[in-house]
RODO-2510 file (C-alpha; in nm, 4 decimals, decimal comma):
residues 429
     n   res          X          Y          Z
     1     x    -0,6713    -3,8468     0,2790
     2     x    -0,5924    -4,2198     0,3063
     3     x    -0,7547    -4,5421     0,1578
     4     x    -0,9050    -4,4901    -0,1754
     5     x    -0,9006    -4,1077    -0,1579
     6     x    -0,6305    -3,9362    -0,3416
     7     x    -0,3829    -3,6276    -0,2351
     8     x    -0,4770    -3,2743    -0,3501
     9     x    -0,2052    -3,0146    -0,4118
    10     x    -0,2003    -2,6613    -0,5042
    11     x     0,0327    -2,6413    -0,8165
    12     x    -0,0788    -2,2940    -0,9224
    13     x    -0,1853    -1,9255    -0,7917
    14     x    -0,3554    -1,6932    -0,9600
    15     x    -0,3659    -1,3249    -0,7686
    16     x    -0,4844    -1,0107    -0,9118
    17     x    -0,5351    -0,7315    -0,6367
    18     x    -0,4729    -0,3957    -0,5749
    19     x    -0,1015    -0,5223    -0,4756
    20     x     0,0056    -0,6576    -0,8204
    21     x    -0,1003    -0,9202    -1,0424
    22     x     0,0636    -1,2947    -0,9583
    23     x     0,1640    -1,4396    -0,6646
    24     x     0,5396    -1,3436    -0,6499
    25     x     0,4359    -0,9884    -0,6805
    26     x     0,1273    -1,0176    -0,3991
    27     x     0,3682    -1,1710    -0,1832
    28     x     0,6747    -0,9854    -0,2176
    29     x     0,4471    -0,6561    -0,1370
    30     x     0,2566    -0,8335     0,1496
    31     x     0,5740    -0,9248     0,2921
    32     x     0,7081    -0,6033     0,3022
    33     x     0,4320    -0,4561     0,4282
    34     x     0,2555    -0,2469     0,1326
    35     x    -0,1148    -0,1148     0,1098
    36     x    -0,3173    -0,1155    -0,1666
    37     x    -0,6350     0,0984     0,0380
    38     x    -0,6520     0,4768    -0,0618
    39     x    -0,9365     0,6985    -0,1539
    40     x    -1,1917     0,5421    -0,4036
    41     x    -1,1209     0,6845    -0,7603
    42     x    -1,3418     0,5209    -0,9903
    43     x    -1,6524     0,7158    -0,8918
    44     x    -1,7817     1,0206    -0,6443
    45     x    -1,8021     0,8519    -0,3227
    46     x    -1,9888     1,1526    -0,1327
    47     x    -2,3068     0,9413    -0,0819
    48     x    -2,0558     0,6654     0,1001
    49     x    -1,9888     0,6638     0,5007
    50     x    -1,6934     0,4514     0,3397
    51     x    -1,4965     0,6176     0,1096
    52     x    -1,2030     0,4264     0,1206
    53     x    -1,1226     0,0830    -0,0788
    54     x    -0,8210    -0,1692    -0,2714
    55     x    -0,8880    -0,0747    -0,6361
    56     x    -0,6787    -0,2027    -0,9097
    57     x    -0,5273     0,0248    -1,1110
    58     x    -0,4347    -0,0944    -1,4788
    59     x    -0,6123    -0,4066    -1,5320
    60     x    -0,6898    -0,4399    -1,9003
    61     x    -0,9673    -0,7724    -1,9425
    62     x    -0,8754    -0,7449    -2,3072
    63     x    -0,5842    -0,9373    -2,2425
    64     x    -0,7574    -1,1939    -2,0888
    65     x    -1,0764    -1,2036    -2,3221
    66     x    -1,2275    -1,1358    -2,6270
    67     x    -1,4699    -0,8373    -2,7329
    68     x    -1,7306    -1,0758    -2,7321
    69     x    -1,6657    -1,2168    -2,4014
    70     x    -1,6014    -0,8709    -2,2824
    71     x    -2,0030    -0,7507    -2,3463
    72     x    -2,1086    -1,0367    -2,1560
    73     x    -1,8985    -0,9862    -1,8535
    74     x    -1,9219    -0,7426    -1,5550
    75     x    -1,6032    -0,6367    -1,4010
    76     x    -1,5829    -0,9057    -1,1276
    77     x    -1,6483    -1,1926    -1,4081
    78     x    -1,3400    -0,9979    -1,5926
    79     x    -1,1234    -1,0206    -1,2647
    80     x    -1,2034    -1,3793    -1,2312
    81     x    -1,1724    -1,5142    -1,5601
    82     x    -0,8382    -1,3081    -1,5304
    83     x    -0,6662    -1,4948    -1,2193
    84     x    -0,8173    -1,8331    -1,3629
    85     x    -0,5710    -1,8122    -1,6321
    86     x    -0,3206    -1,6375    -1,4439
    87     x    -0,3316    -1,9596    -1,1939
    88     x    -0,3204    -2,1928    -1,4956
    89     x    -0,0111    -2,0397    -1,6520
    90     x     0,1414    -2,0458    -1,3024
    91     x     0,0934    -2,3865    -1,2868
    92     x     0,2669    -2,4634    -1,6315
    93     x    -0,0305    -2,5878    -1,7552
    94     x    -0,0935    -2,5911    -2,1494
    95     x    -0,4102    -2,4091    -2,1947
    96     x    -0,3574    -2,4223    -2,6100
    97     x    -0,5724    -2,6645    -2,6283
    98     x    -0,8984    -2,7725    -2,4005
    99     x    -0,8409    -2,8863    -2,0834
   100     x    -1,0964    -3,1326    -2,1239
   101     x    -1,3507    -3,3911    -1,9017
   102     x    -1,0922    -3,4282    -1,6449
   103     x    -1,0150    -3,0946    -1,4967
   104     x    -1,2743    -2,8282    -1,3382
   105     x    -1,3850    -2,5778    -1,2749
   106     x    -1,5074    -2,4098    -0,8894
   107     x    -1,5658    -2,0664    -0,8297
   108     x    -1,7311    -1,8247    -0,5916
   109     x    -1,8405    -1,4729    -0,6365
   110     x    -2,0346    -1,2004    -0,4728
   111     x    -2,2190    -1,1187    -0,7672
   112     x    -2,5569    -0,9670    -0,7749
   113     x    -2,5924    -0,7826    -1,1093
   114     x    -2,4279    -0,6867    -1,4433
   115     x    -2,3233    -0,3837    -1,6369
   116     x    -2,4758    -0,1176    -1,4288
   117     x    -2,3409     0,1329    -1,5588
   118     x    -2,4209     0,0231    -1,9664
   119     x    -2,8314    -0,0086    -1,8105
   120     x    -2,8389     0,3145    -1,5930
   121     x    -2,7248     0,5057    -1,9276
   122     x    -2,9834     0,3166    -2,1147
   123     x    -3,2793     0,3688    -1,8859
   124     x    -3,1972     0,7966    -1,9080
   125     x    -3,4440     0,8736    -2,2211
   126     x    -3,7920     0,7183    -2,0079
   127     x    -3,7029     0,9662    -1,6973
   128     x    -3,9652     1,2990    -1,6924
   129     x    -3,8838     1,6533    -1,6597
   130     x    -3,9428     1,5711    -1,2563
   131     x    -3,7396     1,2250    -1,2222
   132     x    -4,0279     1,0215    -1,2546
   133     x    -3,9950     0,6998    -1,5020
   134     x    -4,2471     0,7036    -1,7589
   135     x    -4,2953     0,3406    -1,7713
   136     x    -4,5711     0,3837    -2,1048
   137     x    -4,1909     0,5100    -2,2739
   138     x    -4,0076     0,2384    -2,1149
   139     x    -4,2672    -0,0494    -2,2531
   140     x    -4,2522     0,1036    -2,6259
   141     x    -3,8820     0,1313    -2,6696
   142     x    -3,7743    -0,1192    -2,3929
   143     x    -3,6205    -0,3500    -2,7174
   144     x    -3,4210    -0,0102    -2,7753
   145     x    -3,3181     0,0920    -2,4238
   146     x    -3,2528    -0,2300    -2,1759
   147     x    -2,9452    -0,4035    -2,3287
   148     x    -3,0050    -0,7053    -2,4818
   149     x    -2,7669    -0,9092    -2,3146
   150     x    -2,8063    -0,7433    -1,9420
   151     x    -3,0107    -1,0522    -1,8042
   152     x    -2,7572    -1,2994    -1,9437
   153     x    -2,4348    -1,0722    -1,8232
   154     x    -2,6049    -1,0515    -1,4595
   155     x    -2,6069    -1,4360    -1,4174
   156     x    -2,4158    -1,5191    -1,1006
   157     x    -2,1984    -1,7675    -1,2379
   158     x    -2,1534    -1,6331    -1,5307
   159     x    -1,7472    -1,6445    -1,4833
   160     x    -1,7693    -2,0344    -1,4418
   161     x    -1,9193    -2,0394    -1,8148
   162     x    -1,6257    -1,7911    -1,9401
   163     x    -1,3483    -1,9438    -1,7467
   164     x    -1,4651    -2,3188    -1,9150
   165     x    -1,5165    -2,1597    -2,2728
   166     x    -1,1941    -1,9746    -2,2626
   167     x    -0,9897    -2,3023    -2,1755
   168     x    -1,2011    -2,5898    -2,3154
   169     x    -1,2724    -2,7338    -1,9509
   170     x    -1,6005    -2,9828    -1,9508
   171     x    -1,5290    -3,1302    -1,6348
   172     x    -1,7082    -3,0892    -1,3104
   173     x    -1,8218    -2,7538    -1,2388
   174     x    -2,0228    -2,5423    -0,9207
   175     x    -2,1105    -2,1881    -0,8509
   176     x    -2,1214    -2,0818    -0,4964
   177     x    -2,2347    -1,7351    -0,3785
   178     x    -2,1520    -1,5624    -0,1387
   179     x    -1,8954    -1,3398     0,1021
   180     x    -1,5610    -1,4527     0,2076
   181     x    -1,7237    -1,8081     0,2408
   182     x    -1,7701    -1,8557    -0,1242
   183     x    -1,4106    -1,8736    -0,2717
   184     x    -1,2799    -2,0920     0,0330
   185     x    -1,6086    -2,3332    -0,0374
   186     x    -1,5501    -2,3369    -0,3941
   187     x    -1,1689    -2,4348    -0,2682
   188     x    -1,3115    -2,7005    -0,0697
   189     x    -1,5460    -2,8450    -0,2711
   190     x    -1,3070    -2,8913    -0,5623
   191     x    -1,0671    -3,0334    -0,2929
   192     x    -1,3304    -3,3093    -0,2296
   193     x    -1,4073    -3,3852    -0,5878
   194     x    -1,0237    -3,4452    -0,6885
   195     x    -1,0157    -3,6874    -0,3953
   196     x    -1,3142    -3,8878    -0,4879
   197     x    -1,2089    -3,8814    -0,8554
   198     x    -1,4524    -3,6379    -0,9721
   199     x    -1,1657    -3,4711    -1,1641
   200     x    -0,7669    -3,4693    -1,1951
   201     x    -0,7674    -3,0848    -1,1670
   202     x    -0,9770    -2,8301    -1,0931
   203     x    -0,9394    -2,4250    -1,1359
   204     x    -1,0829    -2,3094    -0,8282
   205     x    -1,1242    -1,9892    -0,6090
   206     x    -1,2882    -1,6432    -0,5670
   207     x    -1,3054    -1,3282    -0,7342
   208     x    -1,5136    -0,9842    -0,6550
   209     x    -1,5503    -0,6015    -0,7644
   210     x    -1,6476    -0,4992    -0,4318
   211     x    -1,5442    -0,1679    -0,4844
   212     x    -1,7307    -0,0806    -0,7557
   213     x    -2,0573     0,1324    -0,6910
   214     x    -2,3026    -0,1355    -0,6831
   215     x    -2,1429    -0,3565    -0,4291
   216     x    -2,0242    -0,0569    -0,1757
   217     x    -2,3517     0,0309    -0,1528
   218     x    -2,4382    -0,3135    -0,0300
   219     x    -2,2459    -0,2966     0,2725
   220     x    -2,1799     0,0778     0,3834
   221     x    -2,4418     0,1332     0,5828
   222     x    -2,4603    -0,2097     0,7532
   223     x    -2,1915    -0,1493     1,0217
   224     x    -1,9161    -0,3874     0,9067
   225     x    -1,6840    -0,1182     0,7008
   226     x    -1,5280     0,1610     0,8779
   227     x    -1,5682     0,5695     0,8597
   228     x    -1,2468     0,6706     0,9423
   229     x    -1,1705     0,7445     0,5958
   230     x    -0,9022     1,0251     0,7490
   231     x    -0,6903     0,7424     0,8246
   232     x    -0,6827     0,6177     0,4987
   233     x    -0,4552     0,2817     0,4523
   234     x    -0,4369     0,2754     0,8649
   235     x    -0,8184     0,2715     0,9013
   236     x    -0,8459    -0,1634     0,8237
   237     x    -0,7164    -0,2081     1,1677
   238     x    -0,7975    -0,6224     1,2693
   239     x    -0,7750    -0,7098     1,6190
   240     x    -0,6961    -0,3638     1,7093
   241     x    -0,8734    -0,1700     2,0008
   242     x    -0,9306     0,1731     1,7509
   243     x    -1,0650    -0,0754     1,4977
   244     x    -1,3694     0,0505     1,3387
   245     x    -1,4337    -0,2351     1,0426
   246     x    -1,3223    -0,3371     0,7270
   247     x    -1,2159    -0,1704     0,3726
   248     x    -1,3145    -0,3349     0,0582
   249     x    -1,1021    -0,4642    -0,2180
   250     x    -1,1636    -0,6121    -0,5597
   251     x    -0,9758    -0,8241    -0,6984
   252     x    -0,9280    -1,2255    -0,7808
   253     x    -0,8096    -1,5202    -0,5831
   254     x    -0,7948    -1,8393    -0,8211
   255     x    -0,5462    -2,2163    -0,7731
   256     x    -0,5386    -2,5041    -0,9672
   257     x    -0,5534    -2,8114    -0,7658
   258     x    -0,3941    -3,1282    -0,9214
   259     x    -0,4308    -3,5104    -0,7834
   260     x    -0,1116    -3,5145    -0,6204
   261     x     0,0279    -3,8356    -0,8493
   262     x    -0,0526    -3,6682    -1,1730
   263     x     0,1323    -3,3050    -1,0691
   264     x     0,4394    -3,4877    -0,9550
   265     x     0,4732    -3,7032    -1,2798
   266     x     0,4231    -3,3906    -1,4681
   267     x     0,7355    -3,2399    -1,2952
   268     x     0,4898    -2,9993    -1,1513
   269     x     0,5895    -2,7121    -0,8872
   270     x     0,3916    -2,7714    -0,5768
   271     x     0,2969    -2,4900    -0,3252
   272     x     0,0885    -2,6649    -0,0520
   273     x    -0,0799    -2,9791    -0,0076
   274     x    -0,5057    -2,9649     0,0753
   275     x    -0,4716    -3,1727     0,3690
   276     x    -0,8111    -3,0915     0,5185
   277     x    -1,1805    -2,9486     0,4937
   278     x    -1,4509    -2,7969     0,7752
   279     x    -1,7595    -2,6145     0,7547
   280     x    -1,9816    -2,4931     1,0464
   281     x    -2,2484    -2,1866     1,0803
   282     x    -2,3143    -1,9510     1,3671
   283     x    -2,7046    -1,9763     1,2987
   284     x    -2,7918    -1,6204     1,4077
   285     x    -2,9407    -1,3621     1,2532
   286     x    -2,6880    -1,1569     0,9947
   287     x    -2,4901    -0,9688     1,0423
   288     x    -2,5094    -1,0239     1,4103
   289     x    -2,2095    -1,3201     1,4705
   290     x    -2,2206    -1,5470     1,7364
   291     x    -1,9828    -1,4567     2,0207
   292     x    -1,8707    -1,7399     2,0779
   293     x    -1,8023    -1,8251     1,7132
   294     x    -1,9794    -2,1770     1,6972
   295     x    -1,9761    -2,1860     1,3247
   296     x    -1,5777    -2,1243     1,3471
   297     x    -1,5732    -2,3553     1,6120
   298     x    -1,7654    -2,6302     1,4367
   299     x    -1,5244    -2,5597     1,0806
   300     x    -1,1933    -2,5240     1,2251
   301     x    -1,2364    -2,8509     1,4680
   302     x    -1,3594    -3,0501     1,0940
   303     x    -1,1145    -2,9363     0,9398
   304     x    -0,8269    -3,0747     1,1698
   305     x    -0,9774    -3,3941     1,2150
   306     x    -1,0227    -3,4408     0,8333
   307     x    -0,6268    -3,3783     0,8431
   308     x    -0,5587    -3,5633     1,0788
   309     x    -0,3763    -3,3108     1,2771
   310     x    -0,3101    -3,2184     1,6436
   311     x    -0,4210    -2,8065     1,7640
   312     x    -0,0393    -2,8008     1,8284
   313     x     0,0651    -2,9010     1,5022
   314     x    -0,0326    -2,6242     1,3489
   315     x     0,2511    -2,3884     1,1899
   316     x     0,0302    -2,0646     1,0599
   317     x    -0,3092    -1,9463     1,0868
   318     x    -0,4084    -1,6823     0,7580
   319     x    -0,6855    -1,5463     0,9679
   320     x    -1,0693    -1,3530     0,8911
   321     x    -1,0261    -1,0265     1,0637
   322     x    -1,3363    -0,8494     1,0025
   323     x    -1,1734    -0,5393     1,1954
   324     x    -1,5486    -0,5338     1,3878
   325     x    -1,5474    -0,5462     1,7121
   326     x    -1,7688    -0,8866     1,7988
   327     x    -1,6446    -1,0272     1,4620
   328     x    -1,2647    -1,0468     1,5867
   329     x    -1,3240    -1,1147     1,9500
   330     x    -1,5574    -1,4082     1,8610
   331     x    -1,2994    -1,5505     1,6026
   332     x    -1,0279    -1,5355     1,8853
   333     x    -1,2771    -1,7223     2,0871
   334     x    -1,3202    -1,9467     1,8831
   335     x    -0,9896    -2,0405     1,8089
   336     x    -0,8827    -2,0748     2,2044
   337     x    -1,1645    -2,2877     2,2194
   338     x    -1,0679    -2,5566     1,9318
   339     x    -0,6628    -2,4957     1,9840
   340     x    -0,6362    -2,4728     2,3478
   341     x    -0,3006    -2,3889     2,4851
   342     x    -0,1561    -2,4142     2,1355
   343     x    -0,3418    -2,0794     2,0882
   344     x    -0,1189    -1,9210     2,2503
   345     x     0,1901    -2,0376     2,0048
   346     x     0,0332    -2,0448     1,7034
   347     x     0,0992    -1,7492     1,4898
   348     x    -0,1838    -1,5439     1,3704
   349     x    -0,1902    -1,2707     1,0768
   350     x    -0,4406    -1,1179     0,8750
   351     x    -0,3551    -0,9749     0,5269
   352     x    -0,6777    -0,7717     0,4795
   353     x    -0,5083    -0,4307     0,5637
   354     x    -0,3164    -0,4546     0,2741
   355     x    -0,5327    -0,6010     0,0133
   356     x    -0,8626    -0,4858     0,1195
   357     x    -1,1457    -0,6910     0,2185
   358     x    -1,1978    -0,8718    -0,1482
   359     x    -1,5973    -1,0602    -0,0521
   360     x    -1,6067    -1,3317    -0,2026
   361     x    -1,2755    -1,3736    -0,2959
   362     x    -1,1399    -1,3445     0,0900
   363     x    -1,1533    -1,6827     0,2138
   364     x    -0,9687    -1,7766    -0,1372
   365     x    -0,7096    -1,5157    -0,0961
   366     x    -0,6413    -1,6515     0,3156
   367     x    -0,5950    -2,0240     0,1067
   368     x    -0,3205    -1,8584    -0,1172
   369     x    -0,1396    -1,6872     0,1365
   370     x    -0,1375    -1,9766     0,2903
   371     x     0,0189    -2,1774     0,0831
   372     x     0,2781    -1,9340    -0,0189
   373     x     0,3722    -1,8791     0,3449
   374     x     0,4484    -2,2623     0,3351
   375     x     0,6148    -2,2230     0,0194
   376     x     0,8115    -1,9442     0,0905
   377     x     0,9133    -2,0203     0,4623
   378     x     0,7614    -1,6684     0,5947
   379     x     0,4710    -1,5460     0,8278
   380     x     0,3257    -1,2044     0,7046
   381     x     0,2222    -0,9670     0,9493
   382     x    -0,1198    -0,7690     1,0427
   383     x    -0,0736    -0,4681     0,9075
   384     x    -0,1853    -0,1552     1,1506
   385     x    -0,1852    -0,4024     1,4569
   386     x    -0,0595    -0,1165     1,7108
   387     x    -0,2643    -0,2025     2,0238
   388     x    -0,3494    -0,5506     2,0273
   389     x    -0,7079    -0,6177     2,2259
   390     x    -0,6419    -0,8353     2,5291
   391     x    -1,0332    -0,9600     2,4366
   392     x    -0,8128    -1,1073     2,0855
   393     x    -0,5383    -1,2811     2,2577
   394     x    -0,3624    -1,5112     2,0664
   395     x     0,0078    -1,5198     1,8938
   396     x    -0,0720    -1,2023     1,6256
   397     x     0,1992    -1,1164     1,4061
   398     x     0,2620    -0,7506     1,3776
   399     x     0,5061    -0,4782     1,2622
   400     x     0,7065    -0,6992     0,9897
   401     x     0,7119    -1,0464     0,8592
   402     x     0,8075    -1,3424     1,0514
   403     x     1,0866    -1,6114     0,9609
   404     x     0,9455    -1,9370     0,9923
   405     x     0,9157    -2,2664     0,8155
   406     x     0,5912    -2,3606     0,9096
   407     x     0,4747    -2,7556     0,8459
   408     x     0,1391    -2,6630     0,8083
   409     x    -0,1447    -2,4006     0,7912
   410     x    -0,4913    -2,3030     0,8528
   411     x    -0,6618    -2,0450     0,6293
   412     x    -1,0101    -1,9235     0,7650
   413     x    -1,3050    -1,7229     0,5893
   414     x    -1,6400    -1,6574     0,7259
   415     x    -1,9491    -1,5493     0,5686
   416     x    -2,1809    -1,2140     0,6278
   417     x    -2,4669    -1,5158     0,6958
   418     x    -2,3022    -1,6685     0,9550
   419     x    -2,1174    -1,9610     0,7430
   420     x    -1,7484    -2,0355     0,8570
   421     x    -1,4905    -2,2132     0,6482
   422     x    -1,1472    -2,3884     0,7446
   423     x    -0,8915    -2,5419     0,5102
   424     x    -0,5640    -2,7162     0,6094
   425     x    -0,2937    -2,6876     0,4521
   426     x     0,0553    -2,8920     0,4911
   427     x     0,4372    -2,8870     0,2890
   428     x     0,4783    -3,1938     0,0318
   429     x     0,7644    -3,3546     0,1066
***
């Protein structure tokens, strides 16, 4: 971050979950140890091992975008387009008029398809008596029964397009898919273009619906999300010995990152300061993760030289915690590896039990918390941490919130493909 590169800060944070919508409300509930996992209610879950998930009860898109928008947009473009302008009015930011060359726009998404539901009631008049799809039917009325705009709605980055028509932004702009990877890339990568001058601010993050229908079914039966659905909000259990995998959440992770010079003569309110960036891959065969977690390795050791800092410098680590048994042990691994002895001081937490395991808006969620933990002077705990496994030794906060005024921060996200992503964070003074 020196020479000719300019300072990145986080001046706003836009959080939708199944928590609350903003970030004082997310944080105040995360801090005091709330759940948003229960029983899915959106749909039957019978066919599901999983049956559990973080849904958001409430949320109303219409306040976020127009009817026209709205038949364009799949729920996870709706959730994103809806904590892009929640981080922008966090951030003070005037969003009456556009935003302009200058600022951009970064997201990442999980997104494989659109409206499901809008084409599975459209396809019902070509089915026979026996289930069978008369496809003769489907090729005469197909201009009558696929929705006209389903292609166009299933575009990955389709929220990138709605989040720069809403607020006029023309800047520089990327999609990246993916799992928990693809919001903390996004963060990243917009981190990167604000230094090189690329932009002067950039909207950036993660969103997903991963508990709709679609995207559960993606996942349940690929040994990564528990089936003790008896234990309901105690059944995300990271770094535990009963754990049994993760429980998914939807919901939106979004921040607007400023050149530092241009937030503070703006009088703006700074959370965190993007200090630096590291990317590595475990280069095995998904969903199998490397035990030694060479990809974590390989990100989290960039990531501290690009800020400069020491292992023992760092103050908080907002941690992956897949809750699977070789995904947590190899992240511990790989953090004794990079930090050392400092592993044994650093604090560690994981916020998933709470919020649910949001795809590819996890990594962008860890990059919030962590700048709100530096904002807010306060460690949040793992939630369900009762039995810690001694193969996952490291400093894990449990049972309630820890004091603390930490200097700086590491937020972590890694991918169902192996990738592994590592952002520092550090207080402006």
């Amino acid at each position: 971050m020196s020479g000719t590169e300019r300072d990145v800060v986080i001046t706003g944070i836009g959080l939708l979950t199944a928590l609350g919508e903003g970030p004082e409300a997310n944080w105040k509930a995360i801090v005091e140890g709330h759940s948003g996992i229960r029983p899915i209610q959106e749909y039957d879950t019978a066919c599901l091992q999983t049956r559990l998930g973080a849904e958001i009860d409430g949320f109303d898109p219409r306040r976020f975008a127009s009817r026209r928008q709205l038949n364009t947009m799949n729920r996870g473009d709706r959730l994103g387009l809806a904590a892009a302008a929640l981080a922008l009015r966090d951030a003070g930011i005037d969003t009456g008029t556009d935003l302009g060359v200058r600022t951009g726009v970064f997201l990442g998404g999980n997104k494989s398809m659109g409206r499901m539901g809008q084409l599975i009631s459209g396809l019902r008049p070509i089915r026979r008596p026996d289930g069978t799809p008369d496809m003769k039917l489907l090729g005469e009325t197909a201009d009558t029964v696929m929705p006209p705009l389903f292609f166009v709605e299933g575009l990955q980055p389709g929220a990138v397009f709605h989040v720069s028509q809403t607020f006029g932004i023309r800047g520089a702009n990327a999609f990246f898919a993916g799992t928990a990877d693809a919001g903390a890339t996004a963060i990243a990568r917009a981190a990167r273009a604000i230094r090189r001058g690329e932009a002067d601010r950039i909207v950036a993050g993660g969103y997903d619906d991963a508990t709709s229908w679609w995207s559960m079914t993606h996942l349940d039966r690929m040994g990564v999300l528990t089936t003790r659905n008896e234990l309901g909000a105690a059944a995300f259990r990271p770094y535990d010995e009963d754990r049994s995998g993760a429980v998914l959440g939807e919901g939106g992770a979004v921040l607007v990152l400023e050149d530092k010079e241009s937030a503070l003569a703006r009088g703006a309110r700074v959370y965190a300061e993007v200090r630096g960036i590291g990317n590595g891959h475990d280069g095995r065969t998904p969903p199998a993760t490397d035990p030694e977690g060479r990809g974590l390795v390989r990100g989290v050791r960039r990531a501290l030289e690009d800020a400069r800092l020491h292992p023992s410098d760092i103050g908080y680590i907002a941690s992956h915690g897949s809750a699977t048994k070789i995904g947590d042990r190899s992240e511990a691994t790989a953090l004794r590896t990079v930090l050392g002895e400092a592993a044994r001081s650093v604090p560690v937490s994981c916020v998933k039990p709470q919020t649910g395991h949001l795809v590819g808006g996890a990594g962008a969620l860890n990059v919030a918390v962590s700048a709100l933990a530096l904002h807010h002077g306060a460690i949040p705990a793992t939630a369900n941490l009762d039995s810690p496994d001694p193969a996952c030794a490291m400093d894990l906060v449990r049972g309630a919130a820890r004091e603390s005024r930490p200097d700086t921060a590491l937020a972590l996200a890694r991918g169902l493909e192996g990738q592994a992503v590592a952002v520092a964070l550090g207080r402006t003074a």
